[in-house]
ROSE-4610 file (N, C-alpha, C; in Angstrom, 1 decimal, always signed):
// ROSE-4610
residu = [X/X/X/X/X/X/X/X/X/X/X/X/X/X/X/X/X/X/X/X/X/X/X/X/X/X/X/X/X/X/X/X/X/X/X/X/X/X/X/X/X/X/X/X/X/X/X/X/X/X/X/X/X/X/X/X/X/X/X/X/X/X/X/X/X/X/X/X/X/X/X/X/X/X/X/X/X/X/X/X/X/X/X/X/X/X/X/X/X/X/X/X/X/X/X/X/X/X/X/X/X/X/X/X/X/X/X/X/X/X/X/X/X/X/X/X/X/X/X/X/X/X/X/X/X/X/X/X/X/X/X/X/X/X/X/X/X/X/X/X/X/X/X/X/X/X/X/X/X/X/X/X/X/X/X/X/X/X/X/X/X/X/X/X/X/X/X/X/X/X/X/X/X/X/X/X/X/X/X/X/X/X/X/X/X/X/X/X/X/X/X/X/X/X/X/X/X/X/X/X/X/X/X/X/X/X/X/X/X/X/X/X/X/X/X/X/X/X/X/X/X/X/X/X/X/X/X/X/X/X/X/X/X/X/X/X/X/X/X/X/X/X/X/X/X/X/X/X/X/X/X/X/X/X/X/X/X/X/X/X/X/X/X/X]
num = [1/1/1/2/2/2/3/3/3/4/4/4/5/5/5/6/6/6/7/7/7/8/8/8/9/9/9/10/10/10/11/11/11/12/12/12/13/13/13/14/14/14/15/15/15/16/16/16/17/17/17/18/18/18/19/19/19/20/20/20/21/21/21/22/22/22/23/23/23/24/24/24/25/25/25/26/26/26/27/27/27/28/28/28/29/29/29/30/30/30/31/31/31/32/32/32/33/33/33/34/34/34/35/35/35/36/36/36/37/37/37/38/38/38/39/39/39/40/40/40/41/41/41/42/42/42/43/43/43/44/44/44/45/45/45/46/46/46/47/47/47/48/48/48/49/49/49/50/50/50/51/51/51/52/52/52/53/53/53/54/54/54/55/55/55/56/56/56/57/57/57/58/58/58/59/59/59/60/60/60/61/61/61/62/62/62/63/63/63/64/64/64/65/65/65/66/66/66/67/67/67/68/68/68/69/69/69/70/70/70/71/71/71/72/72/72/73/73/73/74/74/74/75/75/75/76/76/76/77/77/77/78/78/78/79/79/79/80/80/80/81/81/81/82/82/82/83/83/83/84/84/84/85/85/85/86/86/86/87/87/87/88/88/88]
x = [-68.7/-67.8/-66.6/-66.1/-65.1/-63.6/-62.9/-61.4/-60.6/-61.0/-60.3/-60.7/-61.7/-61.5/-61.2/-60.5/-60.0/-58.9/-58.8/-57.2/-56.0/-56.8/-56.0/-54.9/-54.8/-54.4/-52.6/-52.5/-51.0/-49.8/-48.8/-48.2/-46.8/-46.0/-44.9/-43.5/-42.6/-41.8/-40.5/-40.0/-38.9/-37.6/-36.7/-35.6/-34.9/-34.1/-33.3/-32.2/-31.1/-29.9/-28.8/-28.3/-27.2/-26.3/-26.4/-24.9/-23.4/-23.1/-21.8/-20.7/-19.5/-18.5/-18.0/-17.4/-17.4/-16.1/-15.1/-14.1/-14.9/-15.4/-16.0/-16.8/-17.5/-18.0/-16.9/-15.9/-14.9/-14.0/-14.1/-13.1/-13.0/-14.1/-14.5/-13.6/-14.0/-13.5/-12.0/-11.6/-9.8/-8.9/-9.5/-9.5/-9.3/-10.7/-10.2/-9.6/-9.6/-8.6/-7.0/-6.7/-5.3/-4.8/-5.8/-5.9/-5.5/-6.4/-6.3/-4.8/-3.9/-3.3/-1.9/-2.3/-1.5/-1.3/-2.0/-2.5/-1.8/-2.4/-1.2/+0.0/+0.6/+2.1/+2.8/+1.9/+2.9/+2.4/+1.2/+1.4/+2.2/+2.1/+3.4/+4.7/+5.4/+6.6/+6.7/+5.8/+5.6/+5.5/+5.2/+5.3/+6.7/+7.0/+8.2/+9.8/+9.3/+10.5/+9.9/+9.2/+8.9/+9.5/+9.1/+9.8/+11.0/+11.8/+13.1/+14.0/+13.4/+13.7/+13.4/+12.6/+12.1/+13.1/+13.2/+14.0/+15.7/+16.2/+17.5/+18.1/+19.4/+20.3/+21.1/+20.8/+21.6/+20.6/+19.0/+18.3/+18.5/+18.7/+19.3/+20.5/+21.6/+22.5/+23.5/+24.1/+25.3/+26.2/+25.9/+27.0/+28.5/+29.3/+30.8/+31.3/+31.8/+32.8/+34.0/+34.3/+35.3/+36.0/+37.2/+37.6/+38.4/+38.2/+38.6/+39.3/+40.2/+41.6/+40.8/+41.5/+40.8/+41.2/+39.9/+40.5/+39.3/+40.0/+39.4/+39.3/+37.9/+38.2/+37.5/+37.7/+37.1/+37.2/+35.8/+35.6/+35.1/+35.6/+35.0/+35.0/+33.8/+33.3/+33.2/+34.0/+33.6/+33.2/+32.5/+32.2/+32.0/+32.9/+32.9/+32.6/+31.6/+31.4/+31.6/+32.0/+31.7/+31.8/+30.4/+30.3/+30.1/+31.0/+30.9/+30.4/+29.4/+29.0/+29.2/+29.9/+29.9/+29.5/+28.6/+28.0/+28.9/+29.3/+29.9/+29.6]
y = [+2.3/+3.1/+2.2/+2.6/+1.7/+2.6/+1.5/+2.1/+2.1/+1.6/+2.4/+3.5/+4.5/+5.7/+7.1/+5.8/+6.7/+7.4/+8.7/+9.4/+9.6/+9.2/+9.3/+8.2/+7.5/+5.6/+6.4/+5.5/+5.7/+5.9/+6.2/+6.5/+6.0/+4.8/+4.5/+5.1/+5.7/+6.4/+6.0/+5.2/+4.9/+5.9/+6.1/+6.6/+6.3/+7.1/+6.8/+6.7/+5.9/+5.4/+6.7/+7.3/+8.5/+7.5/+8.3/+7.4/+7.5/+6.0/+6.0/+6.7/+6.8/+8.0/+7.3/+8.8/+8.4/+7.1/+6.8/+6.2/+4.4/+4.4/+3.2/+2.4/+3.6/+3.3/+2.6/+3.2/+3.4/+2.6/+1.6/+0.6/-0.6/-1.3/-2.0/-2.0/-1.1/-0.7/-0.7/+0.1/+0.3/-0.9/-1.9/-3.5/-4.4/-4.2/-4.5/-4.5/-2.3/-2.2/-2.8/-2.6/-3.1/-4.9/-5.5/-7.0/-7.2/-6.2/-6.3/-5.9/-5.2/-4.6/-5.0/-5.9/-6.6/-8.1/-9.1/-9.8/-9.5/-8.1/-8.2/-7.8/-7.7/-7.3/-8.9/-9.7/-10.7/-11.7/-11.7/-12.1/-11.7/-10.2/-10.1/-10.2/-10.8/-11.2/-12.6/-13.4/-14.5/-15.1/-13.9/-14.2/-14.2/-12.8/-12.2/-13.4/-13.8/-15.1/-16.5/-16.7/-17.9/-18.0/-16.3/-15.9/-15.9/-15.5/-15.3/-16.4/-17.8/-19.0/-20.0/-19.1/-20.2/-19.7/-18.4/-17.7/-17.8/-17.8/-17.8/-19.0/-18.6/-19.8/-20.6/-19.9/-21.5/-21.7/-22.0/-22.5/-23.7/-23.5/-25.5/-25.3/-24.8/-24.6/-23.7/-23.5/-22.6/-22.1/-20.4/-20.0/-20.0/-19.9/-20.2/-18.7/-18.2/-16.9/-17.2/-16.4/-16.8/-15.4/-15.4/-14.5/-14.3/-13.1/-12.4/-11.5/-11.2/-10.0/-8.9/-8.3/-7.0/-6.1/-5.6/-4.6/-2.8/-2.1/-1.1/-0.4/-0.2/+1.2/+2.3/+3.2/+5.0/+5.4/+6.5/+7.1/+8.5/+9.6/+10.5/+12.1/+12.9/+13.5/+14.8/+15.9/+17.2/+18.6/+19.1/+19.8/+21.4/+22.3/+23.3/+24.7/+25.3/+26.7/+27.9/+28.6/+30.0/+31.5/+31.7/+33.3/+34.4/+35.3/+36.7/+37.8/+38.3/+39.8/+40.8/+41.6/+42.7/+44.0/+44.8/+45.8/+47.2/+47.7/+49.3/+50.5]
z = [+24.8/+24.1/+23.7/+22.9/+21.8/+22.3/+22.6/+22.4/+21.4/+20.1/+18.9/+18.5/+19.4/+19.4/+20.3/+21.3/+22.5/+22.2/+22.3/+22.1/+22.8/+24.4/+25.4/+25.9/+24.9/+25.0/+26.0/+26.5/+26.8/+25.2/+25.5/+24.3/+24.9/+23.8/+24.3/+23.8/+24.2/+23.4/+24.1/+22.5/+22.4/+22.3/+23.0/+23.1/+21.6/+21.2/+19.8/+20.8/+20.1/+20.7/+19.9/+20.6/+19.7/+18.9/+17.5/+16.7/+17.3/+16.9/+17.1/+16.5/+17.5/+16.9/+15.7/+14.8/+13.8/+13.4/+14.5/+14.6/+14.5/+15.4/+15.5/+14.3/+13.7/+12.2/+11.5/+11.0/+10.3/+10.7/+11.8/+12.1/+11.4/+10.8/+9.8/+8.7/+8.1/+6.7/+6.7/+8.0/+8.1/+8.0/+9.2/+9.0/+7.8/+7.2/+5.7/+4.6/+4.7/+4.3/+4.2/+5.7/+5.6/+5.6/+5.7/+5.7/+3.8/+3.1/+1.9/+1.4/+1.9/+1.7/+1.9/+3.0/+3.8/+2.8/+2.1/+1.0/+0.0/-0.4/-1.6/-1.7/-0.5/-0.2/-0.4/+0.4/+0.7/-1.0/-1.8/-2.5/-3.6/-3.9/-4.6/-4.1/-2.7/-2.6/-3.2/-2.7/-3.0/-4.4/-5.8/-6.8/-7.1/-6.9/-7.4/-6.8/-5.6/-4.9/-5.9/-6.3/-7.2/-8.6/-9.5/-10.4/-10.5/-9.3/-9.3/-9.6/-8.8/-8.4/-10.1/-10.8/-11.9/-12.8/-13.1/-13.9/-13.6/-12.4/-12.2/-12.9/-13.2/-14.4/-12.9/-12.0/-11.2/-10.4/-10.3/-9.6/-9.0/-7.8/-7.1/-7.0/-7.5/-7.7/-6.6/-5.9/-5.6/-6.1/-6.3/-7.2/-7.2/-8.0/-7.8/-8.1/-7.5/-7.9/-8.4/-9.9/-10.6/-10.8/-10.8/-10.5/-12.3/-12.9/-13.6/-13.7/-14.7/-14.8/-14.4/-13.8/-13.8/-14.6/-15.3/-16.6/-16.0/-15.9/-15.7/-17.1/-17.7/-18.6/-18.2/-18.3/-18.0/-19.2/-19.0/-20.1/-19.5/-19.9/-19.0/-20.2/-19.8/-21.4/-20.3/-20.5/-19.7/-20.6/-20.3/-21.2/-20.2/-20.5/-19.7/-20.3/-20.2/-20.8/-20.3/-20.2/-19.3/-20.1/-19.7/-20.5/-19.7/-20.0/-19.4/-20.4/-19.8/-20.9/-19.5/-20.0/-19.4/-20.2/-19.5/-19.9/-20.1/-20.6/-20.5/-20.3]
């Protein structure tokens, strides 16, 4: 008799592993996320302090405070309405 047609063979049965919580999935990604996030924060400081530094008229330089008359002007525009209806 042949046992590739025995039906009774032992049978091995693998346990499934329960999925992981959904936190642990999603730790990955959060990571990334904020690594990415974190990247372009400091590269846009990093431009914006290079720009500043290229563009500024006293780059290298220390500024000097020069003191000017003081001239104050005011301008000031009021515009006041008020309506009464009274009914009789």
């Amino acid at each position: 008799m042949s046992n590739a047609y025995n039906t009774r063979l032992p049978v091995k049965i693998e346990r499934a592993q329960p999925p992981a919580p959904l936190w642990q999935q999603a730790a990955p990604v959060v990571v990334r996320g904020a690594a990415l996030v974190a990247a372009g924060v400091i590269g846009e400081w990093l431009l914006r302090s290079a720009t500043r530094k290229a563009v500024s008229p006293f780059s290298g330089k220390k500024a000097v405070a020069r003191r000017e008359p003081s001239v104050v002007a005011v301008q000031e525009t009021v515009v006041y309405r008020r309506t009464v209806i009274r009914r009789g």
